[in-house]
N, C-alpha and C positions, 0 to 999 in steps of 0.2 A: 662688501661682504668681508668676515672676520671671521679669519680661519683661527679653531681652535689647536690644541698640543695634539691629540688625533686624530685629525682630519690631515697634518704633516706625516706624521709617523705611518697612516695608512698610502698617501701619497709616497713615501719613500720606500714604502713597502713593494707598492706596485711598481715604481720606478726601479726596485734592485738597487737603491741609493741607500748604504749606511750611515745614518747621522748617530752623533753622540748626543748625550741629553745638553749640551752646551751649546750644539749647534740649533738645535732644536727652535727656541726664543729667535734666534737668526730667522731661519727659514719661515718661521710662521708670519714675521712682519714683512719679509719679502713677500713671501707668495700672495699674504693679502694685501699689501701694496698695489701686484702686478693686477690683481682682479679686483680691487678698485679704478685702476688707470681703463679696464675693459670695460666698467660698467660706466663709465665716464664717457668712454669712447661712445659707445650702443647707445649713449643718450642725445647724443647731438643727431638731431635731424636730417638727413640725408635723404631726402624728397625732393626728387625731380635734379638730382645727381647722378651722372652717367658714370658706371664704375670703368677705372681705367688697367688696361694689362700691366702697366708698366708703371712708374712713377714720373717718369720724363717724357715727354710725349715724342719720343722721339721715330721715325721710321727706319727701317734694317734698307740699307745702301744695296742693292743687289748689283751683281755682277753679271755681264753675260755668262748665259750658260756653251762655251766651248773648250772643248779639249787642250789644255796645255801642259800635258805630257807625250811622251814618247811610250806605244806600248814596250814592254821588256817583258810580259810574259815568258818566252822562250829564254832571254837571260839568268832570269830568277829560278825558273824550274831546273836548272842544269846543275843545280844546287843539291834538289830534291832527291830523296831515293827512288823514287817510283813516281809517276806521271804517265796520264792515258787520255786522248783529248783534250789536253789541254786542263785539264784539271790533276790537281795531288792527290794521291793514293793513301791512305793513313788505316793503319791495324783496325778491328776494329774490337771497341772497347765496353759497347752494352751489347747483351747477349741477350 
């Protein structure tokens, strides 16, 4: 597909992107470059191909799940202006 000088000019339109008329000739062979490479892509057959999440097949290493901290609640809040069970107190600010 061969983008024309308007179909950039309206793409930069909606992108909020100022091009000059010099950049113009630029943009047009790139972008139809990029949407050849996808129509390239969409053409190869991909039948009985399992789509993958990732690119590497790799699996996330999991950790046990156990506490290895100290609580300091009561440290941190001694900070605070205001504190009522255990929770912070803050103005409030939608009405």
């Amino acid at each position: 597909m061969s983008l024309q000088k308007e179909d950039v000019e309206k793409i930069a339109h909606l992108a909020r992107i100022s091009l000059t008329e010099a950049d113009i000739p630029l943009y047009t062979q790139n972008l139809s470059n990029i949407l050849a490479l996808v129509e390239q892509m969409n053409s190869v057959d991909t039948t009985g191909i399992i789509p993958m999440a990732h690119p590497l097949d790799a699996t996330a290493r999991l950790r046990p799940d156990i506490v290895t901290e100290v609580n300091q609640r009561e440290h941190f809040q001694q900070n605070a202006p205001q504190t009522q069970a255990g929770l912070y107190l803050v103005p409030k600010v939608i009405e």
